[in-house]
C-alpha positions as CSV (number, residue, x, y, z in Angstrom):
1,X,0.0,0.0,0.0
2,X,1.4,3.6,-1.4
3,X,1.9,6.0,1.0
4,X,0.5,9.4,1.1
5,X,1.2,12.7,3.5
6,X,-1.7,15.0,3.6
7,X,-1.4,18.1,6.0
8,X,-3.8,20.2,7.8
9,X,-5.7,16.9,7.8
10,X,-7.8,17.6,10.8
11,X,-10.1,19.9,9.1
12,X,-11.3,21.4,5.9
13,X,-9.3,21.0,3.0
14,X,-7.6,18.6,4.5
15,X,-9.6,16.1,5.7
16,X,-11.6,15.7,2.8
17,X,-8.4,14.8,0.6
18,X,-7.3,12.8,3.8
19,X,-10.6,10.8,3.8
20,X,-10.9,10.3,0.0
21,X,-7.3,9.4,-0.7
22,X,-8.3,6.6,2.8
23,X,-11.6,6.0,0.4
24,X,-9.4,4.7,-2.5
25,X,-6.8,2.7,-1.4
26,X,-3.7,4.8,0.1
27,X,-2.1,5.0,3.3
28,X,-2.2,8.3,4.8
29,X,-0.2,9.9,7.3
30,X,-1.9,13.1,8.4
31,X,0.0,15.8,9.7
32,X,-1.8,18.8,12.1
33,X,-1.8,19.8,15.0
34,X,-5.2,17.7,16.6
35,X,-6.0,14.4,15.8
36,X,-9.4,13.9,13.8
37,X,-12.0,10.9,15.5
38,X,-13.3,10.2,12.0
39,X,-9.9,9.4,10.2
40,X,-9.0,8.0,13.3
41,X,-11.7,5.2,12.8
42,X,-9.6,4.1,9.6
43,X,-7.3,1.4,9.5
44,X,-5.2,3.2,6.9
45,X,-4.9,6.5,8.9
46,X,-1.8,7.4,10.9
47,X,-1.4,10.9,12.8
48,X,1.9,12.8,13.0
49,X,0.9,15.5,15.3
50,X,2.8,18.9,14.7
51,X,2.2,22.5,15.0
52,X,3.5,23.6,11.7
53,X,4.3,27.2,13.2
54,X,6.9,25.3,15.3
55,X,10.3,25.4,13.9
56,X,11.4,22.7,15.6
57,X,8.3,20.5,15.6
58,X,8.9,20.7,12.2
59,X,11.9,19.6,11.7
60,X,11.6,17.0,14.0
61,X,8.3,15.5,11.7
62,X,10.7,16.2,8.7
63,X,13.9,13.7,9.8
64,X,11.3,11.0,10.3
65,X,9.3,11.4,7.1
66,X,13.0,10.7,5.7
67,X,12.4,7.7,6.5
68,X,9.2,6.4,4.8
69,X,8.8,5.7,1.1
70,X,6.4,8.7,0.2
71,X,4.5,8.1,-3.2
72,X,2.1,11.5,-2.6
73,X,2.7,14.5,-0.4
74,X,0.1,17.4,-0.2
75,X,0.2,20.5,1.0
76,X,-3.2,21.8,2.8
77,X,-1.9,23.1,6.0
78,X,-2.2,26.8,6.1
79,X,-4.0,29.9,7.5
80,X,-5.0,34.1,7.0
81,X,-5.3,37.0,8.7
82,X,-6.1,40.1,6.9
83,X,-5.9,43.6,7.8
84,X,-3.7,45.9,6.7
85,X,0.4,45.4,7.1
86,X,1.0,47.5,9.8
87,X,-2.0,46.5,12.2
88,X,-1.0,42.8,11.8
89,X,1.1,41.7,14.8
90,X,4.7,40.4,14.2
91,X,4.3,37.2,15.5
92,X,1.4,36.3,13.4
93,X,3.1,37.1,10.4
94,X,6.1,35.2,11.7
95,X,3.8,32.4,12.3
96,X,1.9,32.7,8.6
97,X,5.1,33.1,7.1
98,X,6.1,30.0,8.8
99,X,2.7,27.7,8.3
100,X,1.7,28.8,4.8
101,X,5.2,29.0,3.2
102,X,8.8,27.6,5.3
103,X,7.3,24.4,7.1
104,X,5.9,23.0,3.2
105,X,9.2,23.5,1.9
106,X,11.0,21.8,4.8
107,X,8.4,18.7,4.9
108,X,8.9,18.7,0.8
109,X,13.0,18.5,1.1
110,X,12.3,15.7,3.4
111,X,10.3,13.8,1.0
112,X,11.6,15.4,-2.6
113,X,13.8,12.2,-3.3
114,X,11.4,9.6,-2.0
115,X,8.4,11.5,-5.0
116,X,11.0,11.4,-7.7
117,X,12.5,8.0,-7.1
118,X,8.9,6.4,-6.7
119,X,7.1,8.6,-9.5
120,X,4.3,10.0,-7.3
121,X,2.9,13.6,-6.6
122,X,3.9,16.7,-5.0
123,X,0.6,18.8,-4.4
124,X,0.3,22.3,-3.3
125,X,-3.1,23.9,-2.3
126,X,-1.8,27.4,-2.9
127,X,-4.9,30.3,-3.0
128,X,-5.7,32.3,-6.0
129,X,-4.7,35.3,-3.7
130,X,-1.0,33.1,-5.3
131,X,-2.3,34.7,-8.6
132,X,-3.8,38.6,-7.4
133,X,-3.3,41.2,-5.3
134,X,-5.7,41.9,-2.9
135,X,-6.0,44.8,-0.2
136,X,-5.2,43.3,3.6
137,X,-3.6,40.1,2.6
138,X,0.0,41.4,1.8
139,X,1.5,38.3,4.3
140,X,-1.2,35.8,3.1
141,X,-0.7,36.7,-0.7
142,X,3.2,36.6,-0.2
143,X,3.3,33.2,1.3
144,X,0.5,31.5,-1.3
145,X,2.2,33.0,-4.3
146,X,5.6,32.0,-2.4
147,X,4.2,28.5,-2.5
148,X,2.9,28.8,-6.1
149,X,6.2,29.9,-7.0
150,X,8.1,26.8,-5.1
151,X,5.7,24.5,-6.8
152,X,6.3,25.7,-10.2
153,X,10.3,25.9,-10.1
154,X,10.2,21.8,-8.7
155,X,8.1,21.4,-11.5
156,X,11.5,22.4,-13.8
157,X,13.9,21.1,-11.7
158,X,12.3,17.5,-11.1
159,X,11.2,17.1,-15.4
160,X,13.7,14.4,-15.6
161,X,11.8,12.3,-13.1
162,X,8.7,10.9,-13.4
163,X,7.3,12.9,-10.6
164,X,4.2,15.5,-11.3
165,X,4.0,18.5,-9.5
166,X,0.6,20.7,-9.3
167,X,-0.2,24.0,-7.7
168,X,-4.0,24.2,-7.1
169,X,-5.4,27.6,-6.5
170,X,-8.6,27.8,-5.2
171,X,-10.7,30.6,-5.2
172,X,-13.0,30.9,-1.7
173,X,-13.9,27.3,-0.3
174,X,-16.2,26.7,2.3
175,X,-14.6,25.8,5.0
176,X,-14.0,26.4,8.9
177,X,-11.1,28.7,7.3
178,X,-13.2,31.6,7.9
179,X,-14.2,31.3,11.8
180,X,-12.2,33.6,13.1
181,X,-12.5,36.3,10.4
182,X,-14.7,39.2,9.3
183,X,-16.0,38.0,6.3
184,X,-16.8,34.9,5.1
185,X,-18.4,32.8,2.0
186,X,-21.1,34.1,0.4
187,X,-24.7,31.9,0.6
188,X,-24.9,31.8,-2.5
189,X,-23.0,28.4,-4.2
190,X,-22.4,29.9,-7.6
191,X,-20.2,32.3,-5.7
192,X,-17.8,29.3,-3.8
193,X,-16.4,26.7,-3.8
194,X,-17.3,23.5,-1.6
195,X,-14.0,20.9,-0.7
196,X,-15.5,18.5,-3.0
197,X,-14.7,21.0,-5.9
198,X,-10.7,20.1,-5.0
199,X,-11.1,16.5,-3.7
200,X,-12.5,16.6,-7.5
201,X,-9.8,18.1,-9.0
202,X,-7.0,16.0,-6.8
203,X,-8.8,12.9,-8.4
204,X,-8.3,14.4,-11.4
205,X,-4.5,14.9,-11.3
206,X,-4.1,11.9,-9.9
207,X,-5.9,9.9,-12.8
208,X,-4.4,11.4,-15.7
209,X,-1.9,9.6,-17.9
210,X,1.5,9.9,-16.3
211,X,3.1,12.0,-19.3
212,X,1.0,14.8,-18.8
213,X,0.6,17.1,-16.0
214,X,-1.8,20.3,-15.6
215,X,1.0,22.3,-13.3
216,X,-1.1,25.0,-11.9
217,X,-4.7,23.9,-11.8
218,X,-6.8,27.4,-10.8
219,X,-10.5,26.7,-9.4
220,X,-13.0,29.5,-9.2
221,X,-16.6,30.7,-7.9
222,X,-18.6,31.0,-11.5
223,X,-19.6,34.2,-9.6
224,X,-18.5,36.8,-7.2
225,X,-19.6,37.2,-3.5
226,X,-18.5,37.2,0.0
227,X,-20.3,37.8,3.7
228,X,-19.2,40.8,6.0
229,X,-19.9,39.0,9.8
230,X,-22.0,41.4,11.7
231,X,-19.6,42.8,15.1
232,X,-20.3,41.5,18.3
């Protein structure tokens, strides 16, 4: 059985690839920071706990993935804040910067060799902030078009292996992403996307013939729309 790393599998994005890649056959090691009861229930579902803002948790989770024979490694973990630069505190850009951007590409070094010698997939779940500049995201844009940008130079640097790399940039997903935000989705479901839309496009990549590879795979709301939350 193929392994596969999936993180920020306790919720969200996540989870859903977590529980679909479980659905169809791999073994998946789930890297967050909580464990999830419902993957827990499967026999194929492993938990490497790790707060990804942790430099050194990180690390740690990195020397042992060294160790494993890795066939599919995607990047979910990640999170926002938006407001603008100056009224964001340092250590939550320290810790964005760290989450969204650093900790992928030290997990990835630890795997990289494993992907190319066993043909599999690197996956990044970027944002299409990766591809746009919006107002109070300076950080968040930085570190998703950071990640775009790592994903698309392994994608050069790996051709001579059979490994595929894919940025995915989703436009807003519904997801518990937003909880501690001002805005949110919009209700209306021409205006967002669901996680189904990506577990969707994940089975996609991963059921295309081997010599081709869509390397940035952009998914957005057919319309435009988003939810101020009332204050408290």
């Amino acid at each position: 059985m193929k392994n596969a790393i999936v993180t920020g599998a306790s919720s969200g994005i996540g989870e859903a690839v977590a529980k679909t890649l479980l659905e169809i056959g791999y073994h998946v090691i789930g890297i967050s920071r909580r464990t999830n009861e419902t993957l827990e229930k499967y026999e194929h579902f492993e938990t490497l706990q790790c707060d990804l803002s942790d430099e050194d948790q990180t690390i740690r989770i990195a020397k042992e993935l060294q160790q494993r024979e890795i066939f599919i490694h995607i990047n979910c973990a990640g999170f926002g804040a938006f407001a603008p630069h100056e009224a964001l505190h340092v250590t939550t850009i320290a810790q964005m910067s760290f989450v969204n951007l650093t900790a992928p590409m030290i997990l990835t070094n630890a795997t990289l060799k494993s992907l190319k010698q066993n043909g599999g997939y690197l996956i990044n779940i970027t944002s299409i902030e990766a591809l746009r500049s919006s107002r109070f995201s300076a950080v968040y844009s930085a570190t998703k078009a950071g990640l775009k940008a790592f994903g698309d130079v392994l994608f050069e640097e790996t051709r001579k292996s059979d490994l595929s790399v894919t940025n995915i940039n989703p436009d807003m997903t519904q997801t518990d992403f937003f909880e501690d935000l001002s805005f949110d989705v919009d209700d209306n479901e021409n205006t967002k996307l669901f996680v189904s839309d990506i577990v969707e496009a994940i089975k996609h990549i991963l059921s295309m013939r081997k010599g081709a590879v869509v390397s940035n795979y952009t998914i957005r709301g057919l319309n435009f729309g988003i939810k101020k939350k009332s204050r408290k």
